[in-house]
Jmol script that loads the backbone (N, CA, C; Angstrom):
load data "model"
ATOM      1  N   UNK A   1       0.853  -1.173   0.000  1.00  0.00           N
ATOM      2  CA  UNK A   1       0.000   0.000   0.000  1.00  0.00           C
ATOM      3  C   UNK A   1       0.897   1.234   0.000  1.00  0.00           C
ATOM      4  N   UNK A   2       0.267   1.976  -0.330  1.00  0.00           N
ATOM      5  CA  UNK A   2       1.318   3.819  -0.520  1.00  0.00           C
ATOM      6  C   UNK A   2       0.251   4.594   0.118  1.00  0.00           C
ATOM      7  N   UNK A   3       1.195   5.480   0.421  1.00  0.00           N
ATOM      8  CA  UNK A   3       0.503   6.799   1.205  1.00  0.00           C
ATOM      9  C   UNK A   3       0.940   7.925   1.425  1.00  0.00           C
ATOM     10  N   UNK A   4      -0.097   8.493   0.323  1.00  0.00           N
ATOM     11  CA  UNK A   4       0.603   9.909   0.837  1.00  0.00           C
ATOM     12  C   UNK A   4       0.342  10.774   1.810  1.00  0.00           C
ATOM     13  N   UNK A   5       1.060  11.376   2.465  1.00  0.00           N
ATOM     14  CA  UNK A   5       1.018  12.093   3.252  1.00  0.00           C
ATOM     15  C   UNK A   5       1.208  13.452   2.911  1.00  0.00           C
ATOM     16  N   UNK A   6       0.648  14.587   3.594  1.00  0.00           N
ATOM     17  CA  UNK A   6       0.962  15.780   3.640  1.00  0.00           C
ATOM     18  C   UNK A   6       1.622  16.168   4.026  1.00  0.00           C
ATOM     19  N   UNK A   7       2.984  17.485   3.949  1.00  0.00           N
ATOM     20  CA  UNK A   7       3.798  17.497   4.993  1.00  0.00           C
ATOM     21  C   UNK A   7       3.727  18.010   6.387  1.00  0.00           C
ATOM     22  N   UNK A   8       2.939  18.678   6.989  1.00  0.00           N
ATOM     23  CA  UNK A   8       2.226  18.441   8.162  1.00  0.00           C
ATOM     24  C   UNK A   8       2.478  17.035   9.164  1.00  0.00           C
ATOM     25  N   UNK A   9       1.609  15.833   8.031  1.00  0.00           N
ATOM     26  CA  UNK A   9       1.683  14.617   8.768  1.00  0.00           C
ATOM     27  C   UNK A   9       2.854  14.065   8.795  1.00  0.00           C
ATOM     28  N   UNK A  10       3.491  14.270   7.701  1.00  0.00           N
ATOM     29  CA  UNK A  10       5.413  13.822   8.203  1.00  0.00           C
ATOM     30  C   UNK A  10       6.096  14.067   8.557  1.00  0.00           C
ATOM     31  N   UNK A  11       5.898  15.746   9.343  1.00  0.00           N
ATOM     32  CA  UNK A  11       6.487  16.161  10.311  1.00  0.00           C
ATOM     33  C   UNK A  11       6.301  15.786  11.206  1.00  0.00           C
ATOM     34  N   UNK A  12       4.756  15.551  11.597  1.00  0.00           N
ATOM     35  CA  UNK A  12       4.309  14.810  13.204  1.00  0.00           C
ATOM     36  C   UNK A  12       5.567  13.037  13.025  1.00  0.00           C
ATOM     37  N   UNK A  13       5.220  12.736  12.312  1.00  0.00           N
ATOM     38  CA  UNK A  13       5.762  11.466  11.997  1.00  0.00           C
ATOM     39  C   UNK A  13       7.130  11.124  12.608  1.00  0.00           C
ATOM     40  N   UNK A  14       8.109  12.070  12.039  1.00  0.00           N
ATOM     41  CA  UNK A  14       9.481  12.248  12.142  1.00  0.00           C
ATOM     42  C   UNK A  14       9.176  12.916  14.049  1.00  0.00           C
ATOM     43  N   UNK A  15       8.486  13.770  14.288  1.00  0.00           N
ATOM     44  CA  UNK A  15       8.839  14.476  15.596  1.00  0.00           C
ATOM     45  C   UNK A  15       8.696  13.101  16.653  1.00  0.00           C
ATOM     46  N   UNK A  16       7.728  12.237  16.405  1.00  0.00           N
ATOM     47  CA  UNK A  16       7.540  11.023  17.556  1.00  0.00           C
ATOM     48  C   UNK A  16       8.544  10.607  16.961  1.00  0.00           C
ATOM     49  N   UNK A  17       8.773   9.761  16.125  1.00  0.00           N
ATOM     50  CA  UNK A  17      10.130   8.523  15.888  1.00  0.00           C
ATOM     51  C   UNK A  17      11.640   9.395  16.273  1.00  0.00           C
ATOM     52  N   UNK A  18      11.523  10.429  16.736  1.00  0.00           N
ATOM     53  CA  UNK A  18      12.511  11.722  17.317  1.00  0.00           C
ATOM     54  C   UNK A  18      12.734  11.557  18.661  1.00  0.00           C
ATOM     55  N   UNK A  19      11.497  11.088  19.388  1.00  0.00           N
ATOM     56  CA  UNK A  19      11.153  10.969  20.882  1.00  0.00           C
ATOM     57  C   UNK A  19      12.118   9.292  21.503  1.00  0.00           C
ATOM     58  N   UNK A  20      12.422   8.453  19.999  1.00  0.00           N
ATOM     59  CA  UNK A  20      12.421   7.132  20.951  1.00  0.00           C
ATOM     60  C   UNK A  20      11.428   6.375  21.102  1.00  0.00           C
ATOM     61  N   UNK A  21      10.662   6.782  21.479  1.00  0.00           N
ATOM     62  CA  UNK A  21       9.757   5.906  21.606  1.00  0.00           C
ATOM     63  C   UNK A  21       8.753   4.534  21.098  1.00  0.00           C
ATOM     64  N   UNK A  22       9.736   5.344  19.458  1.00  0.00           N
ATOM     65  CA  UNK A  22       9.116   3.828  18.397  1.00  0.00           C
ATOM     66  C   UNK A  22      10.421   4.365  17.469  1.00  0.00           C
ATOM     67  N   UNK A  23      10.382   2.565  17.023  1.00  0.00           N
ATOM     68  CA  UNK A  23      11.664   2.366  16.888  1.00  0.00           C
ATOM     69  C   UNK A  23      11.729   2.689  15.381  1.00  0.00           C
ATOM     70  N   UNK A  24      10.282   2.556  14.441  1.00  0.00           N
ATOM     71  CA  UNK A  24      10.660   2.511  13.313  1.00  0.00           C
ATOM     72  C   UNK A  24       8.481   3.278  13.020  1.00  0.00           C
ATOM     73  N   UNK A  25       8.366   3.422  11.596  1.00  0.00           N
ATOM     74  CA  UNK A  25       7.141   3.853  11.254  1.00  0.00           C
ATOM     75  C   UNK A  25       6.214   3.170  11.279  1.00  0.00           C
ATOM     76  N   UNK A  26       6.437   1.558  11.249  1.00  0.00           N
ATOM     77  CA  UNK A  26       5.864   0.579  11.074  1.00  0.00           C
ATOM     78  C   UNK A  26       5.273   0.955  12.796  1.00  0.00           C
ATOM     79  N   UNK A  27       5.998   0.525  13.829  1.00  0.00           N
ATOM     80  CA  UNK A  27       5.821   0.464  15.394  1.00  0.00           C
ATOM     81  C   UNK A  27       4.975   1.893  15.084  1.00  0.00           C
ATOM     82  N   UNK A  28       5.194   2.899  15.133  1.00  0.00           N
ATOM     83  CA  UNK A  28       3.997   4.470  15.634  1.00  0.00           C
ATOM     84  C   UNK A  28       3.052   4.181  14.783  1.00  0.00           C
ATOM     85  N   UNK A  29       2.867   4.002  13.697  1.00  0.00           N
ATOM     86  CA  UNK A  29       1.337   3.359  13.162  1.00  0.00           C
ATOM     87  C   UNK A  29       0.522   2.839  13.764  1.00  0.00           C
ATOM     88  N   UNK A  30       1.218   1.099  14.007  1.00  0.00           N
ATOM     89  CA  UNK A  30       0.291   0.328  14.774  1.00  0.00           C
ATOM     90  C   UNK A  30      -0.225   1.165  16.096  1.00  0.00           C
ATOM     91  N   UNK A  31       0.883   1.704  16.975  1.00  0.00           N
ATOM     92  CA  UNK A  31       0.633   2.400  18.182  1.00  0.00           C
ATOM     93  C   UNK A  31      -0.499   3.384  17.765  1.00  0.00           C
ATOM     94  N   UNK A  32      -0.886   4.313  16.890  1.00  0.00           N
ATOM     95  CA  UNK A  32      -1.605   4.891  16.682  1.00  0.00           C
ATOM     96  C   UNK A  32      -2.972   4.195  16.155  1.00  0.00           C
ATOM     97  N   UNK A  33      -3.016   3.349  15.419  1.00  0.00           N
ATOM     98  CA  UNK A  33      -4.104   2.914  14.851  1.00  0.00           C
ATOM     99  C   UNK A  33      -4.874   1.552  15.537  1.00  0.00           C
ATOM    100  N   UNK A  34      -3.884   0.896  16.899  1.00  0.00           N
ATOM    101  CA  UNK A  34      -4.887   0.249  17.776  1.00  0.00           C
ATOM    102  C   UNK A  34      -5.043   1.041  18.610  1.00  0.00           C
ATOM    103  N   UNK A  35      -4.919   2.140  18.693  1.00  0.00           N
ATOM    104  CA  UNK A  35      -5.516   3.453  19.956  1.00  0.00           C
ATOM    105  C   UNK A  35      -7.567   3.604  18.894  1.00  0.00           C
ATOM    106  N   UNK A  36      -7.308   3.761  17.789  1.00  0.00           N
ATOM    107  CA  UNK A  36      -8.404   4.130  17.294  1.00  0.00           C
ATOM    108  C   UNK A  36      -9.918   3.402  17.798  1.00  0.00           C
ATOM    109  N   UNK A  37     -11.099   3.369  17.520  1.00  0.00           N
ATOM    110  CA  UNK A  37     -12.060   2.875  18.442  1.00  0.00           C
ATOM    111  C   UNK A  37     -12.223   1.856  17.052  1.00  0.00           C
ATOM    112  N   UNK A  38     -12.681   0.789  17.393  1.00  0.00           N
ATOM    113  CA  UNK A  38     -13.297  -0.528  16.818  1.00  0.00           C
ATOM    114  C   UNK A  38     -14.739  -0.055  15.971  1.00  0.00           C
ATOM    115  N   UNK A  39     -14.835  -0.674  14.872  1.00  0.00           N
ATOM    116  CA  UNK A  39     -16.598  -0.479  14.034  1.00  0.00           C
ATOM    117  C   UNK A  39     -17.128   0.849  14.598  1.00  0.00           C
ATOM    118  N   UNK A  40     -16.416   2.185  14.330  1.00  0.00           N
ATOM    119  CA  UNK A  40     -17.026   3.128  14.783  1.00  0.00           C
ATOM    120  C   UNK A  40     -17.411   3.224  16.082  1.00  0.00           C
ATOM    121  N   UNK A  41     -16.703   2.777  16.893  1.00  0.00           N
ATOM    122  CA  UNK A  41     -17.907   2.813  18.103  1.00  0.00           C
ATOM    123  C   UNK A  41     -16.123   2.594  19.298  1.00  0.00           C
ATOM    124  N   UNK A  42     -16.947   3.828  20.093  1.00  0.00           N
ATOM    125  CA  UNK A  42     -15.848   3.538  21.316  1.00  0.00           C
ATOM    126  C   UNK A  42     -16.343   2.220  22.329  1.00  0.00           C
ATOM    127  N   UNK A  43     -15.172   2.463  23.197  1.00  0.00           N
ATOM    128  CA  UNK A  43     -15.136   1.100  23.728  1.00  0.00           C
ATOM    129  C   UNK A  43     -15.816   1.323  25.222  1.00  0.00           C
ATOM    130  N   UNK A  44     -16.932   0.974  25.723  1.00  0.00           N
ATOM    131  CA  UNK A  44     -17.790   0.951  26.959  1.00  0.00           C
ATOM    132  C   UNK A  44     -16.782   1.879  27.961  1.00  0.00           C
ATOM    133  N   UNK A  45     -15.723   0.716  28.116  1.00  0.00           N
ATOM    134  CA  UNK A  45     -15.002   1.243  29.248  1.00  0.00           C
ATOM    135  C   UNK A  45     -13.920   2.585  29.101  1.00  0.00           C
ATOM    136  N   UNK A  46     -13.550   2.741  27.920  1.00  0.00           N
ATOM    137  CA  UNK A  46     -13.586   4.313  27.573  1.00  0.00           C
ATOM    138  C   UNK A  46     -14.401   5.467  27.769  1.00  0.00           C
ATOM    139  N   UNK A  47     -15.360   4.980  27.100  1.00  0.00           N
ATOM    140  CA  UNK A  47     -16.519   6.166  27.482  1.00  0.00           C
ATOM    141  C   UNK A  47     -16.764   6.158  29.029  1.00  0.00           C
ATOM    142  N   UNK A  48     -17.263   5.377  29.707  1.00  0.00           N
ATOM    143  CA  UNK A  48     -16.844   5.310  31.103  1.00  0.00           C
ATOM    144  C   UNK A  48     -16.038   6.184  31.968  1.00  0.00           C
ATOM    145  N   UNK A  49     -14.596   5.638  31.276  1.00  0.00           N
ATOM    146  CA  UNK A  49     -13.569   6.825  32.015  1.00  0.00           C
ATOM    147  C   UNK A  49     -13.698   7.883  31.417  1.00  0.00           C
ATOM    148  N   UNK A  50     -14.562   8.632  30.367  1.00  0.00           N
ATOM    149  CA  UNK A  50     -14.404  10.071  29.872  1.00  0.00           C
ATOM    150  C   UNK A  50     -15.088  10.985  31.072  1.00  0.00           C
ATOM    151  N   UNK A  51     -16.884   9.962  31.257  1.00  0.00           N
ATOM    152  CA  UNK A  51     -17.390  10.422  31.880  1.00  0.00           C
ATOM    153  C   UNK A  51     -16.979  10.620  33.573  1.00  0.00           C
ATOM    154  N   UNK A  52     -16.449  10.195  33.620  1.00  0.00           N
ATOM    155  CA  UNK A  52     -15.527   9.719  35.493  1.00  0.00           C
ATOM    156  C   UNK A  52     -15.027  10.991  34.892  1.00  0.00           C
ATOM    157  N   UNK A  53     -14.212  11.450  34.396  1.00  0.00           N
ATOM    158  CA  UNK A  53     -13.020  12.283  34.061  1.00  0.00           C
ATOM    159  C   UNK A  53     -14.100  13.329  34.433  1.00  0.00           C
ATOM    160  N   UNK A  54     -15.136  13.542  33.310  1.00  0.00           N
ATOM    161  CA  UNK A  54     -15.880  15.210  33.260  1.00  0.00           C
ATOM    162  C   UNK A  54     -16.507  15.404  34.750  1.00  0.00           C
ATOM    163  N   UNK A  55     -17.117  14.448  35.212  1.00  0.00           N
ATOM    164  CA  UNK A  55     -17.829  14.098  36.894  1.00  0.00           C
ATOM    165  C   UNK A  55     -16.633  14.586  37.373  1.00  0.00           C
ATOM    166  N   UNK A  56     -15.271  14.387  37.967  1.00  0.00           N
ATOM    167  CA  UNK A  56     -14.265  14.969  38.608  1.00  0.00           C
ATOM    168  C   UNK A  56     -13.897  16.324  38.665  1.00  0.00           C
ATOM    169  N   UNK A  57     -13.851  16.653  36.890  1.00  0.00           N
ATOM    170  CA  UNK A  57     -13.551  17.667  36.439  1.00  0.00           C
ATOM    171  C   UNK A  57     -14.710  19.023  37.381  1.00  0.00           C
ATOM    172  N   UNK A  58     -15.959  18.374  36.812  1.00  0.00           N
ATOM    173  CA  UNK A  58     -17.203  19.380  37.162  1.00  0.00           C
ATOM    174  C   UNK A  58     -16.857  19.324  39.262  1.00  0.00           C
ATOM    175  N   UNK A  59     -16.852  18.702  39.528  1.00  0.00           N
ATOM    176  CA  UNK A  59     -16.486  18.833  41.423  1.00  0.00           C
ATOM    177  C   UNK A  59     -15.471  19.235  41.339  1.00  0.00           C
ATOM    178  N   UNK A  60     -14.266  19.175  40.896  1.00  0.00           N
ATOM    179  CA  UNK A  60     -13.148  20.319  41.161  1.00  0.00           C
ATOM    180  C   UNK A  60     -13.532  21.371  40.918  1.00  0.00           C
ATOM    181  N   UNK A  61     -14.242  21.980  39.857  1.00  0.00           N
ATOM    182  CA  UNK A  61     -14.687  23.044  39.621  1.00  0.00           C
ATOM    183  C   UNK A  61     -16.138  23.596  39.721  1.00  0.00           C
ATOM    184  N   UNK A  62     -16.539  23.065  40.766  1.00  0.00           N
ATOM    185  CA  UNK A  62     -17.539  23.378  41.446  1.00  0.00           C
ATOM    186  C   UNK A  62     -18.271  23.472  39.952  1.00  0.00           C
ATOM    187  N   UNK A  63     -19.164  22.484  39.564  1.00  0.00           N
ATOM    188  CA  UNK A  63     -19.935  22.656  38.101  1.00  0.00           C
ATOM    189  C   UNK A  63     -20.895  21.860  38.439  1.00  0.00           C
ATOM    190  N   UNK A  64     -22.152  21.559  37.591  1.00  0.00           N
ATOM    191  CA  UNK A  64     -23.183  20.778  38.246  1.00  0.00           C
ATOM    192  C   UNK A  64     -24.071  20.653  36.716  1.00  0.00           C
ATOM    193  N   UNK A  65     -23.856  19.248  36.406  1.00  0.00           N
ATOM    194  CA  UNK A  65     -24.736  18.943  35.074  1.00  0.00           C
ATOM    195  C   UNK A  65     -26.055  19.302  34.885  1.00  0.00           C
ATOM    196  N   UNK A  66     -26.896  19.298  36.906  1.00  0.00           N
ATOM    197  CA  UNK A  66     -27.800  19.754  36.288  1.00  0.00           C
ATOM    198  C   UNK A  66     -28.346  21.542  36.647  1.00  0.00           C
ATOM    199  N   UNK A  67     -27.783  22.276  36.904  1.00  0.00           N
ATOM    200  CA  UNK A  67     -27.857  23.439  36.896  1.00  0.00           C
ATOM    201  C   UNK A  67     -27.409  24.036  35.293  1.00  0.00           C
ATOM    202  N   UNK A  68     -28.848  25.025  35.153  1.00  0.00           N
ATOM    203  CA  UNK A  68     -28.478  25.666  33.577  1.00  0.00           C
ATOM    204  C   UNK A  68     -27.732  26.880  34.003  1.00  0.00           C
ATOM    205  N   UNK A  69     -26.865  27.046  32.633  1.00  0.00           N
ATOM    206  CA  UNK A  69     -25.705  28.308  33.086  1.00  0.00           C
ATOM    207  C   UNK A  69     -26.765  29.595  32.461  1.00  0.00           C
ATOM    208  N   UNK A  70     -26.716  30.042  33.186  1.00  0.00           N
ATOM    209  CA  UNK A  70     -27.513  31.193  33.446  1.00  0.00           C
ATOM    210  C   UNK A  70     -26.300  32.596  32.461  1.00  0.00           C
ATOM    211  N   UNK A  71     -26.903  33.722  31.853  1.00  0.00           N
ATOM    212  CA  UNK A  71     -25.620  35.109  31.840  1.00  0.00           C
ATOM    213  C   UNK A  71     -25.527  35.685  33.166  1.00  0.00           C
ATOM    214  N   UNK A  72     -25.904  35.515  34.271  1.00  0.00           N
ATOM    215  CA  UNK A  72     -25.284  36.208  35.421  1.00  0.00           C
ATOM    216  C   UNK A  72     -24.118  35.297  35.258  1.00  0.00           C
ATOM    217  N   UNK A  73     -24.558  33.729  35.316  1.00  0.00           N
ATOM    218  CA  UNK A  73     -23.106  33.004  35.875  1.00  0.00           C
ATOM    219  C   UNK A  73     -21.857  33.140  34.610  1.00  0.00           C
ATOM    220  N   UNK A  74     -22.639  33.636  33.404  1.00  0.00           N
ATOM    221  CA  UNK A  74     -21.008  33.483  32.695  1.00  0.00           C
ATOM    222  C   UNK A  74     -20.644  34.582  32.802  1.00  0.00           C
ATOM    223  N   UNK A  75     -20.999  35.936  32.963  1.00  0.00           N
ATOM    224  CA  UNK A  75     -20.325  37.082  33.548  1.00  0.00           C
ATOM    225  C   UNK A  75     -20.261  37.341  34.341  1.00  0.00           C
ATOM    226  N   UNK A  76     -20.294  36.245  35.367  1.00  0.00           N
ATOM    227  CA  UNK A  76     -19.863  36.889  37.132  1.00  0.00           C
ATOM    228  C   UNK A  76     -18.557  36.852  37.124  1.00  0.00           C
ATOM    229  N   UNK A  77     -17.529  36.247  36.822  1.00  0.00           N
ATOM    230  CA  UNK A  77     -16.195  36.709  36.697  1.00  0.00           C
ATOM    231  C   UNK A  77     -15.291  36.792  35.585  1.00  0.00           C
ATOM    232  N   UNK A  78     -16.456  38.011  34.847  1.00  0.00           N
ATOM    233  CA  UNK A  78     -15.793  37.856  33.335  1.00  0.00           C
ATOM    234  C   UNK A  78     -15.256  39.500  33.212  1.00  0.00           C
ATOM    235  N   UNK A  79     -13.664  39.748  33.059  1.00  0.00           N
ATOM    236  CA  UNK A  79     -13.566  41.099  33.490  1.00  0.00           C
ATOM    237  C   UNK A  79     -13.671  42.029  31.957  1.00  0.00           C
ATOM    238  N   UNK A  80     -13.544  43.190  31.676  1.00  0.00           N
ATOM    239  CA  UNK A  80     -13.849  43.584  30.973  1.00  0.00           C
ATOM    240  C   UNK A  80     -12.646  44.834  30.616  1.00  0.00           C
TER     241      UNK A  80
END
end "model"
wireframe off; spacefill off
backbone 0.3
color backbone group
């Protein structure tokens, strides 16, 4: 198979195989393309941890899914 790339993407290319971390183009491919989600569709326990993530996120930052954001609340500390 051939592929072209843009040079954009062969810069990203060259900057990881730069890092070490993969030894050759063949290795950062695969690494990249079994990261991708299966038949369109993420994987349960991914989505899972996104939502854990935003739930954390929103209590560190005092946020609340179900409160609507109101314009008082987006300009209460919006300086000008």
């Amino acid at each position: 198979m051939t592929i072209e790339l843009k040079p954009e993407q062969e810069r990203l290319l060259h900057e990881h195989l730069a890092t070490g971390l993969f030894r050759s183009i063949d290795d950062l491919l695969t690494a990249a393309l079994s990261n991708l989600p299966r038949n369109g569709r993420f994987d349960a326990s991914v989505r899972r941890q996104a939502v854990r993530r935003m739930k954390e996120f929103g209590e560190r930052h005092q946020l609340s899914f179900g409160e609507p954001i109101t314009r008082k609340s987006l300009h209460e500390n919006h300086r000008f």
